[in-house]
N, C-alpha and C positions, 0 to 999 in steps of 0.2 A: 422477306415478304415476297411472297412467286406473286406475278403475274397470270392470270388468268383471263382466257376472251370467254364473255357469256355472248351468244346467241340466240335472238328470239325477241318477243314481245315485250312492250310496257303497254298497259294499256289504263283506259279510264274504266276500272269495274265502279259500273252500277248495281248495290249489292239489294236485293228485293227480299227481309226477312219474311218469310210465308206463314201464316199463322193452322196451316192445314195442308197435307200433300197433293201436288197435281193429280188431279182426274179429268180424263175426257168429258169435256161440256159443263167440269164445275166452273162454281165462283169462287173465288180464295180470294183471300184478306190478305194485308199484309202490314205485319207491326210497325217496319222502320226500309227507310230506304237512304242507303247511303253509298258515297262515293268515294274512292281511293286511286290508287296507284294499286296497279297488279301488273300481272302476265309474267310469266313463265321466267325470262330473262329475269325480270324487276325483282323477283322473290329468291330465286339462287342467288343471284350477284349479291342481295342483301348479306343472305345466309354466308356467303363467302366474306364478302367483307366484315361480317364480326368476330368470322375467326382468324381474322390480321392477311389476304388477302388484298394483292392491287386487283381491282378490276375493273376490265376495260370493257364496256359493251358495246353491243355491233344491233342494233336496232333501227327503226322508223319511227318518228316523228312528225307531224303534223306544224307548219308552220306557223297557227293559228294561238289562240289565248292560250287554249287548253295542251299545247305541244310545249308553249315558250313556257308555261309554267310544270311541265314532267321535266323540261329541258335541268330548268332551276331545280329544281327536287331531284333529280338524279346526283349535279352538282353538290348541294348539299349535303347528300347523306354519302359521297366518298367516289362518287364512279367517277373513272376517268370517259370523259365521251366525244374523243377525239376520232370515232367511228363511227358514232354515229350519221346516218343522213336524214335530212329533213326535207321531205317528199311533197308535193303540192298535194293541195285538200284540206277540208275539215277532219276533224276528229271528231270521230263517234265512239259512244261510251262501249261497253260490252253489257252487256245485261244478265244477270246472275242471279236464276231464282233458287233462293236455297230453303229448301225446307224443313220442319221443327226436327224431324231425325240427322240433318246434316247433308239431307240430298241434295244435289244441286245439277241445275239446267244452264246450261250456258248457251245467249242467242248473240251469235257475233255478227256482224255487219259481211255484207258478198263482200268480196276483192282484196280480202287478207292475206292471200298466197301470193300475194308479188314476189319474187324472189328479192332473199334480204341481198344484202351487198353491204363488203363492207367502206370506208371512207379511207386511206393510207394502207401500209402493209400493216399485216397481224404479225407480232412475236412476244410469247409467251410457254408458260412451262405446261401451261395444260389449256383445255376448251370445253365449254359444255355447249351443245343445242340445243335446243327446244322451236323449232322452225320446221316450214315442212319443204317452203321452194327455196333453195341459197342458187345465186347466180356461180359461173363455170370458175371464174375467177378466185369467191370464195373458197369453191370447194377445194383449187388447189390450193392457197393458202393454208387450210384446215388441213391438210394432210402434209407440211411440212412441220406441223406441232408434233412434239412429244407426246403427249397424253391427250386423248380426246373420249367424252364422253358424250354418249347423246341419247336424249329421249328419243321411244319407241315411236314415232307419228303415228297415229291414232287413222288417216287418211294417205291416200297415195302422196309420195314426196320426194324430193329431190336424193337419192344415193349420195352417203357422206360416210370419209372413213373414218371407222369410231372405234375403241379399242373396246369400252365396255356400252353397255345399252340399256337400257333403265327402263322401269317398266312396272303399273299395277297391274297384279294377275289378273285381274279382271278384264284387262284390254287386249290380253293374248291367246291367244289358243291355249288348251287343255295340254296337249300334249306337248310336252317340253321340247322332240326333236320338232315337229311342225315350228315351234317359236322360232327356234335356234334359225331352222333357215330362213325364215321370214326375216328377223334379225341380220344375218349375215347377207338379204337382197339388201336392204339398209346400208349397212357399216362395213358392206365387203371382207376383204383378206385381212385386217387388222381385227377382228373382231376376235376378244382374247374368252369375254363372257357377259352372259346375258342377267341383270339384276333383276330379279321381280319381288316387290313388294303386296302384302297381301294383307295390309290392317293389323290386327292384333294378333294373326297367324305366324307364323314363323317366313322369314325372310328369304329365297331362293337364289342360290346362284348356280347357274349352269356353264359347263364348256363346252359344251357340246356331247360330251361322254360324262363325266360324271355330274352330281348334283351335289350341293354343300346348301344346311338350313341352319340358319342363325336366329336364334330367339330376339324377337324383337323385346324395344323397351317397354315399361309395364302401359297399360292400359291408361289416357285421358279422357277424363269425362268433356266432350265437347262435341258439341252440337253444328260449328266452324273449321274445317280443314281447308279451308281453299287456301292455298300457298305449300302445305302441308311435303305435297310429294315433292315440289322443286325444293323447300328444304332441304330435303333427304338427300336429293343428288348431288346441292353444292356442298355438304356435309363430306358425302361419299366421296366425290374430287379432291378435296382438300384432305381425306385422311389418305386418301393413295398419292397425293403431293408428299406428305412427309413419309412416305415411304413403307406404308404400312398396306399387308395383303388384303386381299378383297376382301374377309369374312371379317376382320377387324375393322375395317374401314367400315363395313352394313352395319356392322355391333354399333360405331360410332356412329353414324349419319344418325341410326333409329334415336340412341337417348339424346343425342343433339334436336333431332327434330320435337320430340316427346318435351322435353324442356322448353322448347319456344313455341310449341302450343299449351302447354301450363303458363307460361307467361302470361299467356297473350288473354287466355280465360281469368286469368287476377281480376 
């Protein structure tokens, strides 16, 4: 069973189903409003721990009702969260309008780039990110791991060394070398390859010099992808844990991910 540190968010999503797409100065309905456990962190670790995965996450917490009960739920479904820290303040939800084709708006509360930090020393056989500030301390820890993977930040963010970099084409540049270095400002001199996922298109991995496309898994009908991509990336870690090359490791994350969004629409 590897060990794995996830970094990044758990958050309270407040999920707004939309009954019509946003437009400037409409009114939109909305069928159902509901509330979970998400963020970035919360959805790989999951993903990780069902495929036999110890995982440790490295997050913030709110010391309030709504913190001591993610605290409990983390617990419960298997995290070890002896990294965690619990930060003074309230917890505010996240707000997630998603609409009937699957679009979604995300409104997150200011002063979410605290830099995370973690609680004791980090050691494990691999790391994923999804965070944009990590404290100096972090980052060296994260660079004495073996295997480090981490989300593209979507915003200016803290330089973290990552071997691979994960990413929907949608949120990179066109042109594959432009990514590659944008990518490598990120995850510096370890940066082995860049992953981009692209929906129902074929799967991209880059090294810089050459390109490799993997057909993803078949098509689901689902109108719900939020959690979707972090999937994919604790999928991707864990087949490159057992030892397996990127293009097999993207083969796997996709029907692993593809599978627990048919789940999830039963």
């Amino acid at each position: 069973m590897p060990r794995v540190i996830v970094i990044g968010s758990v958050n309270h999503d407040r999920i707004w189903q939309l009954d019509a797409p946003l437009v400037p100065g409409g009114r939109i309905q909305f069928s159902s409003r509901t509330t979970q456990l998400g963020g970035g962190a919360f959805y790989t670790g999951r993903q990780l721990l069902e495929l036999g995965a110890d995982v440790a996450i490295v997050t913030r917490l709110m010391p309030d009702e709504q913190g001591q009960a993610a605290l409990k739920s983390l617990v419960s479904a298997g995290f070890n969260i002896e990294h965690i820290t619990m930060a003074a303040g309230e917890t505010a939800p996240l707000e997630i309008l998603l609409e009937p084709s699957g679009e979604r708006t995300i409104i997150a509360p200011a002063g979410r780039s605290q830099p995370h930090t973690a609680s004791g020393n980090l050691s494990g056989a691999g790391v994923y990110i999804n965070a944009l500030a990590l404290d100096e301390s972090l980052v060296a820890q994260i660079d004495a791991q073996p295997l480090v993977v981490s989300q593209f930040p979507l915003r200016p963010a803290t330089p973290r060394p990552a071997d691979y970099v994960i990413s929907s084409r949608d949120d990179v540049p066109d042109d594959l070398t432009l990514a590659w270095q944008r990518a490598g400002q990120i995850a510096g001199s370890r940066l082995k390859m860049l992953v981009l996922t692209d929906g129902t298109r074929p799967i991209t991995l880059f090294d810089g010099s050459q390109t490799v496309e993997v057909a993803p898994a078949d098509r689901v009908d689902t109108t719900n992808t939020i959690g979707a991509g972090d999937r994919f990336a604790g999928s991707f870690l864990f087949s490159l844990l057992e030892g397996k090359p990127p293009a097999a490791a993207a083969r796997d994350a996709s029907r692993t991910t593809a599978e627990w969004l048919r789940r999830r629409g039963d």
